[in-house]
C-alpha positions as CSV (number, residue, x, y, z in Angstrom):
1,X,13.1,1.6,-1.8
2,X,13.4,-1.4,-4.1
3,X,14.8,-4.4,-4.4
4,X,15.4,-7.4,-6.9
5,X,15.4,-11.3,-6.6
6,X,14.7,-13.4,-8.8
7,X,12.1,-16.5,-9.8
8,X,12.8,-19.9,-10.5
9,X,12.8,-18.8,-14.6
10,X,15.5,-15.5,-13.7
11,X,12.9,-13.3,-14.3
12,X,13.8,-10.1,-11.9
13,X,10.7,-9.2,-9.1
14,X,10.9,-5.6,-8.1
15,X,10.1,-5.3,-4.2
16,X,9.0,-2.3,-2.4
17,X,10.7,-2.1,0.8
18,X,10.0,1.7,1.0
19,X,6.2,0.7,1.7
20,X,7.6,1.6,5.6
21,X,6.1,-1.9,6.7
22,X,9.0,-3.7,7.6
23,X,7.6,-6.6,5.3
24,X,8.4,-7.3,2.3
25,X,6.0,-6.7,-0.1
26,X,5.4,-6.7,-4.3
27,X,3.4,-4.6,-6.6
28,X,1.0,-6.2,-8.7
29,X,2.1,-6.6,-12.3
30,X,1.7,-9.3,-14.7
31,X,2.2,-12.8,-13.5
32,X,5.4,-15.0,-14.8
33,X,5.9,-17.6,-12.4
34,X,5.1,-21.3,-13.7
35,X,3.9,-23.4,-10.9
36,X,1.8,-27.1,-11.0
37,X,-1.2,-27.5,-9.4
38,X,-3.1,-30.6,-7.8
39,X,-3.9,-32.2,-11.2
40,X,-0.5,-32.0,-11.8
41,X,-0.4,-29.6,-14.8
42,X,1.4,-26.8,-15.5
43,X,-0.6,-23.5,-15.2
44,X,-0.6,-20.0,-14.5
45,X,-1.7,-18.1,-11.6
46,X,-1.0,-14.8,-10.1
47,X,1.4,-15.6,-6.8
48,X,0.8,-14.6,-3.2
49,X,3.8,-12.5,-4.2
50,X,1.1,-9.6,-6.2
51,X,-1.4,-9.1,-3.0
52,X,-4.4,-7.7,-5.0
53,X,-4.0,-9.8,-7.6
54,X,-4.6,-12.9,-5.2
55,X,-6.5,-12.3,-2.4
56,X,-8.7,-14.9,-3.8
57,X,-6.6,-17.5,-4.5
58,X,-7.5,-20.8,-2.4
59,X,-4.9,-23.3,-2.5
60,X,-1.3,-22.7,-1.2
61,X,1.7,-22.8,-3.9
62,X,3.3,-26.0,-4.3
63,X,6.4,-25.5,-4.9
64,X,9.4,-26.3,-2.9
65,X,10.4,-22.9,-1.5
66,X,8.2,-21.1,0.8
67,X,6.4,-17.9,-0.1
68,X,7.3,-14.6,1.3
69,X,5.4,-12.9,3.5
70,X,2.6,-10.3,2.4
71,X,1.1,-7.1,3.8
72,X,-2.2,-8.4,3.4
73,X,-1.1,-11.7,5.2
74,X,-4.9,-13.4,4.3
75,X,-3.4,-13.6,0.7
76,X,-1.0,-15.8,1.9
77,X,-1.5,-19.9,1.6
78,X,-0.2,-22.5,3.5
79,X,-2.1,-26.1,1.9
80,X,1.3,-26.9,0.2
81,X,2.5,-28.1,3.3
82,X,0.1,-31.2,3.6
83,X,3.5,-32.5,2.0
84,X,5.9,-33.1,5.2
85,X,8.8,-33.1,2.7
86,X,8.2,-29.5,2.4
87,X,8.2,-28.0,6.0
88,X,11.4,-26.9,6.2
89,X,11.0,-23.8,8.4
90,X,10.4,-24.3,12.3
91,X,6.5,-22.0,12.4
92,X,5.6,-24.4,9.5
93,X,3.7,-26.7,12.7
94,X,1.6,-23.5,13.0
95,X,1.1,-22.2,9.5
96,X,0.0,-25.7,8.5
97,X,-2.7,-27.6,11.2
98,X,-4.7,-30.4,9.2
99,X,-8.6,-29.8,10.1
100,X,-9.7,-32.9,8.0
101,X,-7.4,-35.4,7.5
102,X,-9.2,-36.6,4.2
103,X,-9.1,-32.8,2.7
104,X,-5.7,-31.0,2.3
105,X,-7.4,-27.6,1.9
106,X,-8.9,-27.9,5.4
107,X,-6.5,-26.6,7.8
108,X,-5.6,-23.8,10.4
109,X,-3.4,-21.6,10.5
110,X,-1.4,-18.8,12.6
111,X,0.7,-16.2,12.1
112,X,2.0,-12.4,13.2
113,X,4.5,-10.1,13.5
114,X,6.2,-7.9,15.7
115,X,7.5,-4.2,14.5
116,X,9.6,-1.9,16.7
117,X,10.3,1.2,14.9
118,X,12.2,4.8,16.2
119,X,11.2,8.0,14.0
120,X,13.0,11.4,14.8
121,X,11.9,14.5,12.6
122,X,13.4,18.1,13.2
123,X,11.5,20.9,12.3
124,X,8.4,18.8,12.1
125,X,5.7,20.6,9.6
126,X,8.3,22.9,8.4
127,X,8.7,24.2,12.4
128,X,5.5,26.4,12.0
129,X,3.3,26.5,15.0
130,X,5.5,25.8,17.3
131,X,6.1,22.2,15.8
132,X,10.2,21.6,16.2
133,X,11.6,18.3,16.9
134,X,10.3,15.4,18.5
135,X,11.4,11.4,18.7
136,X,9.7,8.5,19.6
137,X,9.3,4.7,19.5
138,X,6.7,2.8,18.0
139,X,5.7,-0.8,18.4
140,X,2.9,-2.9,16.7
141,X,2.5,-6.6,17.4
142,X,-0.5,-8.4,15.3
143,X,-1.8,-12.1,15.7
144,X,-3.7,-13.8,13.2
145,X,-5.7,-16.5,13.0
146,X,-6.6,-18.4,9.3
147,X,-9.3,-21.4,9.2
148,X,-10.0,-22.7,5.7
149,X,-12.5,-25.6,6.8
150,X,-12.5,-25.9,3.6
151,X,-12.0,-24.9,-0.6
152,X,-14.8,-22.7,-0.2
153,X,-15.2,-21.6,3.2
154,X,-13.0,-19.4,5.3
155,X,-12.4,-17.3,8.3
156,X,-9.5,-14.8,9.0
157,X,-9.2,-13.0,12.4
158,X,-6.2,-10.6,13.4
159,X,-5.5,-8.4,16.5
160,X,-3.7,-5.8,17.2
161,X,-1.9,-3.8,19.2
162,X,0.2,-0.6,18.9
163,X,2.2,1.7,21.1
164,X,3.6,5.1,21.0
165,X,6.9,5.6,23.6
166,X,7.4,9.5,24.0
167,X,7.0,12.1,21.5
168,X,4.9,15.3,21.5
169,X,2.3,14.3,19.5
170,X,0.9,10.6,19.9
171,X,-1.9,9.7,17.2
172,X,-4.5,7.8,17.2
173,X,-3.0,5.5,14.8
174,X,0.2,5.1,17.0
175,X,-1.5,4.6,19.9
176,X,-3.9,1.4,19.9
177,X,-3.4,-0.4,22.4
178,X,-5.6,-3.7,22.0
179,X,-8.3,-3.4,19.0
180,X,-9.4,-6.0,16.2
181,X,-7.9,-5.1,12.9
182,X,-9.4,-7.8,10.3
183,X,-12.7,-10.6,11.0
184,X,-14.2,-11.8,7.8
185,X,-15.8,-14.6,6.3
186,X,-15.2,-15.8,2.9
187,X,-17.5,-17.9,0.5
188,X,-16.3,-19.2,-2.9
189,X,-18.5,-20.2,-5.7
190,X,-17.8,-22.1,-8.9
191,X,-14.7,-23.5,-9.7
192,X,-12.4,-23.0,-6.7
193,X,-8.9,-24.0,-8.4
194,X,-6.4,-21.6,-8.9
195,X,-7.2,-20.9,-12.6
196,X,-11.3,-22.0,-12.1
197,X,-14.2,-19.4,-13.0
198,X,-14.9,-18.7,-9.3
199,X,-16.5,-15.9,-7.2
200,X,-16.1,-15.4,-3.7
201,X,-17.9,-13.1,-1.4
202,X,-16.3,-11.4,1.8
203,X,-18.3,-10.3,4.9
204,X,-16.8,-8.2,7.7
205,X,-13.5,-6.0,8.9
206,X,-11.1,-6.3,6.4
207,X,-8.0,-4.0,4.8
208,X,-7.4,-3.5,1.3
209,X,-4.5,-2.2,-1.3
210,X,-5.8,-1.9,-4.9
211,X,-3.2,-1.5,-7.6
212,X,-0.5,0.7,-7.1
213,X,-1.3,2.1,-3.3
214,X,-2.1,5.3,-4.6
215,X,-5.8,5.3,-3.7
216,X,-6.1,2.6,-1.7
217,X,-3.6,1.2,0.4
218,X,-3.0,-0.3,3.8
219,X,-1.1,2.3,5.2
220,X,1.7,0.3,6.4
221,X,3.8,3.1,8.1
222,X,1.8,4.2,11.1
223,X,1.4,1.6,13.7
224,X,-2.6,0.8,13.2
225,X,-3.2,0.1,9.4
226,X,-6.5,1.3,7.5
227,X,-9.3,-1.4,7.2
228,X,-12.8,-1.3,6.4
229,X,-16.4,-2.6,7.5
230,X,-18.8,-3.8,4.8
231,X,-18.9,-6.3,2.0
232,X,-16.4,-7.7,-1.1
233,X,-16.6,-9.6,-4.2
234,X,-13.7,-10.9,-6.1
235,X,-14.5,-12.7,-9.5
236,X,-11.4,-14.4,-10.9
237,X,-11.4,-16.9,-14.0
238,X,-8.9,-18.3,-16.2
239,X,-5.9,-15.7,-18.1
240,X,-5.4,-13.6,-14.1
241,X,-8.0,-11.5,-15.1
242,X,-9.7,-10.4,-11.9
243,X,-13.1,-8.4,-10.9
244,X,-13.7,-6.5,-7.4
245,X,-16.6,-4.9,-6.1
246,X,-17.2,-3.5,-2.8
247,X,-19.5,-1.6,-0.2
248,X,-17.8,-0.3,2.8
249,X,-17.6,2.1,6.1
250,X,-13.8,3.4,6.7
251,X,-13.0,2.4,10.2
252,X,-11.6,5.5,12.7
253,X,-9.4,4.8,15.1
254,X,-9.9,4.9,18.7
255,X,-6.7,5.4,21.1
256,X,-8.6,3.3,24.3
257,X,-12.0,2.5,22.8
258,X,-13.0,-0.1,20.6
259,X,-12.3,0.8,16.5
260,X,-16.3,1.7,15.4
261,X,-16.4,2.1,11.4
262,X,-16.9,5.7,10.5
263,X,-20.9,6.4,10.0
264,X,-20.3,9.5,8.4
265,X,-18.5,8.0,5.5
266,X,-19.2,5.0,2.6
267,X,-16.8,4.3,0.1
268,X,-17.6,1.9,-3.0
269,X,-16.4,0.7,-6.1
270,X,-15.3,-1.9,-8.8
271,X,-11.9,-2.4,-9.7
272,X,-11.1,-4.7,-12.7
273,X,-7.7,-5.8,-13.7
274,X,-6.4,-7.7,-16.7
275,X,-3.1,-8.2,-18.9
276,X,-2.9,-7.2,-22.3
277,X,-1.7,-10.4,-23.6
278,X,0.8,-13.5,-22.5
279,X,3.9,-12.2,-24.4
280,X,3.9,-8.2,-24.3
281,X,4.3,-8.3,-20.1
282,X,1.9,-4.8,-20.0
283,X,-1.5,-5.2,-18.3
284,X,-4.6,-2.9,-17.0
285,X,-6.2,-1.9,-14.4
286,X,-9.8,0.5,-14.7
287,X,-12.0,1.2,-12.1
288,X,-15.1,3.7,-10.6
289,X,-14.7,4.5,-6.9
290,X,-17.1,6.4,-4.9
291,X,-16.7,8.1,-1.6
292,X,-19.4,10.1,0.5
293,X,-18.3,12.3,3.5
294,X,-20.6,14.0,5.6
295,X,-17.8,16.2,7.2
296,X,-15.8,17.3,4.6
297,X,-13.7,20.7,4.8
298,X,-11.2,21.8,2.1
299,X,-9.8,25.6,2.4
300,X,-12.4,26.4,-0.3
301,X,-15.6,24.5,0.7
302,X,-17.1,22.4,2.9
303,X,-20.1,20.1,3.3
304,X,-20.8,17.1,2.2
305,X,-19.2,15.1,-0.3
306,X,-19.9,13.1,-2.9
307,X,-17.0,12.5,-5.3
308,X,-16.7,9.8,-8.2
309,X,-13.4,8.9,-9.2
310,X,-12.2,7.1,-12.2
311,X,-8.7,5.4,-13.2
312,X,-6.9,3.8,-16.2
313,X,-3.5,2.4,-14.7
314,X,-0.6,0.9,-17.6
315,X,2.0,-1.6,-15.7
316,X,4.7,-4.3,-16.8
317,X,7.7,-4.6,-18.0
318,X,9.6,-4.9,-21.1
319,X,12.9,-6.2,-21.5
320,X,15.0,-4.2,-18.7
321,X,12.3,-1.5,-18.4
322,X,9.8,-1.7,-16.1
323,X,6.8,0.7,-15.8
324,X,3.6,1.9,-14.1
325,X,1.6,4.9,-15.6
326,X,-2.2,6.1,-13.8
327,X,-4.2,8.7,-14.6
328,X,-7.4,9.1,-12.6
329,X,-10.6,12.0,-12.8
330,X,-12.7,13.1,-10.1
331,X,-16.1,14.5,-10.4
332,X,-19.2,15.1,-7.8
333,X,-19.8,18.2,-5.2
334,X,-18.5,19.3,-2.0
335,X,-21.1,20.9,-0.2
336,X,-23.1,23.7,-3.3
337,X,-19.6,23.4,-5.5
338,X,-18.8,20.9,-8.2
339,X,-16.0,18.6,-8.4
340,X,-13.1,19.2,-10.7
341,X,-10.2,17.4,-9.1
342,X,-7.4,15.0,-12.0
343,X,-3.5,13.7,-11.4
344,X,-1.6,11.7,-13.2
345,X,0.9,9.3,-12.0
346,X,3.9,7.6,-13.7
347,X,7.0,5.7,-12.5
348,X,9.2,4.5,-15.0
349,X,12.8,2.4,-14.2
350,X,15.7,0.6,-16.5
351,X,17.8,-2.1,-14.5
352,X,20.9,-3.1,-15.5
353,X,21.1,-6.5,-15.3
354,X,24.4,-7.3,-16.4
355,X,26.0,-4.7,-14.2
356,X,27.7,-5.4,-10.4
357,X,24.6,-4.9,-7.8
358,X,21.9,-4.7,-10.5
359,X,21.4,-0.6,-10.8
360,X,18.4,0.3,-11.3
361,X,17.6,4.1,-12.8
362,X,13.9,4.8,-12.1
363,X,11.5,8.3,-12.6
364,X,8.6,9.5,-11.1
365,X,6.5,12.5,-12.3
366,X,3.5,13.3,-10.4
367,X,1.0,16.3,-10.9
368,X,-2.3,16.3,-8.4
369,X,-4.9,19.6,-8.9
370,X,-5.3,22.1,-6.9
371,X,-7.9,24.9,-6.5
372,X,-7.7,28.1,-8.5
373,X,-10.2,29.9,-7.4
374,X,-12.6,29.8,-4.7
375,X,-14.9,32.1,-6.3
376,X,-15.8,29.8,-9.5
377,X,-18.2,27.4,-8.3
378,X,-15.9,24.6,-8.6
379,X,-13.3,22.7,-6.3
380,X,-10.4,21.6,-7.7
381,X,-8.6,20.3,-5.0
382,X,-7.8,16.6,-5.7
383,X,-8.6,14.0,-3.0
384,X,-6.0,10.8,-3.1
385,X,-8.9,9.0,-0.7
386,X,-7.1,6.0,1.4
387,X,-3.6,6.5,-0.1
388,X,-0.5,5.1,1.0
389,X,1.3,7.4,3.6
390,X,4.5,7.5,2.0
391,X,3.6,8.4,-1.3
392,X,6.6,10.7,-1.7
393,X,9.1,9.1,0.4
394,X,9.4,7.5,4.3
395,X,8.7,10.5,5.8
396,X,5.5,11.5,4.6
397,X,5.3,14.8,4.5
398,X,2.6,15.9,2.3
399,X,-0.6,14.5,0.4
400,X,-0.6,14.2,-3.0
401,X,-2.9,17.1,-3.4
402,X,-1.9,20.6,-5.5
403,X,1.6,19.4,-5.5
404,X,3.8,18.3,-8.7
405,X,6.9,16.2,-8.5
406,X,9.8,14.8,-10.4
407,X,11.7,11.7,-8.7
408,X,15.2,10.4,-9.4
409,X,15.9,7.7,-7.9
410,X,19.2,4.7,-7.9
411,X,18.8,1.5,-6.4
412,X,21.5,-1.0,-6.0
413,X,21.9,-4.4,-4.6
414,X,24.7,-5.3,-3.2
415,X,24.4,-8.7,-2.4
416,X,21.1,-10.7,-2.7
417,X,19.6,-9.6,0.8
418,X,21.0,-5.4,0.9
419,X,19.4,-3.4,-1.1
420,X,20.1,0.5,-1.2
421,X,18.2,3.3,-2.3
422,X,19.6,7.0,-2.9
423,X,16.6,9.7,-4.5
424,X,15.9,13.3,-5.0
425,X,12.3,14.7,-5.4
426,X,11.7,18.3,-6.9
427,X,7.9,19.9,-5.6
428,X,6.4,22.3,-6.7
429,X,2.0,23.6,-5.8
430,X,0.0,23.1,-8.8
431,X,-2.0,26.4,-8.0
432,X,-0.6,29.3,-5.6
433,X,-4.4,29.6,-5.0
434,X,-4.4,26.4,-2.7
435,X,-2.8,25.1,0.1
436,X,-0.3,22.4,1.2
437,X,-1.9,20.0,2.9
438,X,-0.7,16.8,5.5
439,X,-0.8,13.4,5.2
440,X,-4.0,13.7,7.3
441,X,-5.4,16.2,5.2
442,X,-5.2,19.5,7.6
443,X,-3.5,22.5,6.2
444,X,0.4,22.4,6.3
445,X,1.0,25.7,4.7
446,X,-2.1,28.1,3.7
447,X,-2.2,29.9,0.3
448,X,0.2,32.4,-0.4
449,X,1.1,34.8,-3.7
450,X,4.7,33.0,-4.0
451,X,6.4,31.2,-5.7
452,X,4.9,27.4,-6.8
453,X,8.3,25.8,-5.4
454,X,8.4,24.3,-2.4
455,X,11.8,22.5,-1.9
456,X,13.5,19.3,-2.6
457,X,14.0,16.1,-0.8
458,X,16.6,13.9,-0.9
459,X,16.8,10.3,0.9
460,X,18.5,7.5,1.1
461,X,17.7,4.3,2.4
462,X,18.8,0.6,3.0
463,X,17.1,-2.6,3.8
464,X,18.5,-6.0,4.9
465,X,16.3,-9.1,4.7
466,X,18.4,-11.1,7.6
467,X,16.0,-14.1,6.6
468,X,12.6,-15.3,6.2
469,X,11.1,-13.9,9.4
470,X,13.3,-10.9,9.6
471,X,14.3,-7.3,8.0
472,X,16.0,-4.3,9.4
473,X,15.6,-0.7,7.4
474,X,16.6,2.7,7.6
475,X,15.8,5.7,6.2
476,X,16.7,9.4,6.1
477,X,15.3,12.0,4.5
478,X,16.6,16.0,4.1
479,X,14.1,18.9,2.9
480,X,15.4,21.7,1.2
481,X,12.6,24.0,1.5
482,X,11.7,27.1,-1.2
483,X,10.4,30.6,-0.7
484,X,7.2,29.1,-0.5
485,X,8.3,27.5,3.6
486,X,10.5,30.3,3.4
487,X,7.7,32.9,3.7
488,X,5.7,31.0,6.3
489,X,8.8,31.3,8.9
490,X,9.5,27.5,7.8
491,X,12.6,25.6,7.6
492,X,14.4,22.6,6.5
493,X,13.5,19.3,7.5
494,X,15.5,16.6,8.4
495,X,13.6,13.2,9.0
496,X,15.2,9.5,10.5
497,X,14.0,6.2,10.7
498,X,15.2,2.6,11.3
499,X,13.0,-0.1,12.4
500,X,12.8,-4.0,12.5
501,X,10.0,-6.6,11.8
502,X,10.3,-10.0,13.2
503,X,7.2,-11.8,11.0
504,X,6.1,-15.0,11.1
């Protein structure tokens, strides 16, 4: 779901409060949010606010009202209160502990959150194979720890632990019961102010979300998030034009055993994002990512797998609309067959700003290949990589594999801390030839010679921001399945979940 606030210059911020996190978080877009820095200029730089867009950033906005809370909390910045004026919140003692009295930019600091969630599902995977209904409550606390000894240098550290209460089924990313979730080491070189030419390199566990989520994302849902061994380098300079490059191992979970980073898989790749221009509020993201898995296994190959993906992603906003367009090819093998996976991705909303609780009318049209024909040499199959779980809607049903989509959706606020959602998704399969696969990847529904149509979902869902350090959602979502589920002996689904985040 989304919701609206607004900046110091009444420009509207569209949140994603669907990202099942209990945090509120922001997409990246383009940056309009005038700040001054320690020379006491005006400038420009992206906020804590746009999480990929910042990780980078090294000193803490200074400006008056505090920042919200991020996903990726190590994009968050806490040197702007060195001013005792401007600790107005009771943590402030421990998101702000001077480390050198004589630098500002040398401090510790600490922070976590605490998220108890309750999911019921009936007719879980469509009720085939004996999966009905279940229930179950989930908790995840996480504890971090951020020294900055100073501008350049600085370590984050952040535990974890998450438990499943009853169900049927507990995962391994429900059930974690003690385990480290981020420990890097940053270095920045050149110019470490907010607008300097500066590069920083990154050393260690750490998660990431790149763009839009639909690739990589810290899959905020499930109790243990994604994160990744290996190495980062963020180059930033002047205009919020930003470079990544990175060399990791994905890290498997482990329900009672340390988290070990998966030696069977890499993934790589550069991501570059920049805005058009200053005025026309579009900008761009392009990037190469590579994964490698030893173990792969699709219904029409298996092997190894090398597979290259590339992306062009359009974002901003114009007047009252507001937009975010991706298209993305894949290419490599899979074991002795080639590579021939696309999707394109597009999300498109008007607000009405000068209407009671700010409607907003948004679109989403979604196609992801599928295989054709296993006889041909080629897969097809298209592989979303580290995507965020619920890519459709809170209850994650499927991945963005074979599968097309169109997605109303009305969002309304209102007052300025309820916002409500109401949507409707049509799916269809891209290719009768391939499956339906879960979230995780394993078959939900094999092939079959029906038709493409496999149901529709609609949701609805509400969030309240209670303050700063807390938010309460809910969110229900009802499957109408097609002859496709029909077929299989499936039936309709019917999905609920509320949970709270305390965050601090």
């Amino acid at each position: 779901m989304n919701n609206i606030i607004k900046t110091s210059g009444a420009v509207p911020i569209r949140l994603t409060a669907a990202m099942m996190a209990g945090v509120i978080t922001f997409p990246a877009m383009a940056a309009d949010y005038s700040v001054v820095d320690h020379q006491q200029h005006e400038t420009q730089f992206v906020h804590p606010h746009e999480s990929i867009l910042a990780e980078d950033v090294p000193f803490g906005a200074p400006n008056a009202k505090p920042p919200p809370y991020t996903i990726l909390r190590y994009t968050e910045r806490y040197s702007y209160l060195a001013d005792p004026a401007k600790r107005n919140d009771p943590f402030d003692a421990f998101k702000y502990i001077p480390l050198d009295p004589e630098n500002t930019e040398s401090y510790l600091s600490f922070g976590g959150e605490i998220r108890e969630r309750y999911e019921q599902s009936h007719n879980q995977a469509f009720g085939i194979k004996g999966a009905d209904s279940d229930h179950y409550g989930l908790q995840r606390i996480m504890l971090h720890a951020d020294v900055h000894a100073n501008e350049r240098l600085r370590f984050f550290v952040q535990g974890i632990s998450s438990v499943q209460f009853g169900g049927e089924q507990k995962l391994d990313v429900n059930q974690n019961p003690l385990d480290l979730q981020q420990a890097f080491v940053d270095y920045t070189f050149g110019d470490p102010s907010p607008n300097g030419n500066r590069q920083t390199i990154r050393a260690g566990r750490f998660s990431m979300s790149y763009g839009s989520g639909r690739l990589i994302a810290t899959r905020a849902g499930p109790n243990t998030q994604l994160k990744f061994d290996g190495l980062q380098f963020i180059h930033s300079n002047e205009g919020n034009k930003k470079l990544y490059g990175f060399i990791t191992r994905p890290v498997k979970e482990d329900r009672y055993e340390a988290d070990k980073p998966n030696q069977a898989q890499t993934f790589s790749g550069i991501y570059a994002s920049t805005p058009l221009s200053a005025t026309s509020g579009a900008s761009v993201d392009a990037y190469y990512l590579n994964y490698r898995n030893e173990e792969a296994a699709y219904v029409g190959a298996k092997g190894t797998e090398n597979r290259h993906t590339l992306g062009l992603r359009w974002f901003g906003k114009n007047g009252q609309w507001d937009y975010d367009w991706e298209a993305v090819a894949q290419l490599g093998e899979v074991g002795d067959k080639e590579i021939r996976a696309w999707t394109f991705a597009s999300d498109t909303g008007y607000t009405f700003k000068d209407l009671a609780w700010h409607p907003r009318l948004g679109v989403k049209a979604d196609i992801a290949s599928g295989d054709s024909n296993k006889k041909d040499g080629k897969l097809e199959t298209f592989n979303p990589l580290f995507f965020k779980a619920n890519y459709f809607n809170d209850a994650a049903f499927f991945r963005p594999a074979n599968l097309a989509d169109i997605h109303a959706s009305l969002q309304m606020q209102p007052r300025e801390d309820l916002t409500i959602t109401f949507g409707s998704d049509f799916i269809w399969k891209h290719s009768k030839q391939d499956a339906i696969y879960a979230t995780t990847g394993r078959v939900l529904l094999p092939a079959a010679d029906a038709s493409k149509y496999v149901g529709t979902a609609l949701e609805a869902a509400a969030q309240w921001k209670i303050n700063r350090h807390v938010v309460a959602t809910a969110s229900y979502v009802h499957m109408y399945t097609g002859t496709q589920v029909d077929k299989a002996g499936g039936g309709d689904i019917d999905y609920l979940a509320t949970w709270v985040s305390f965050i601090w």
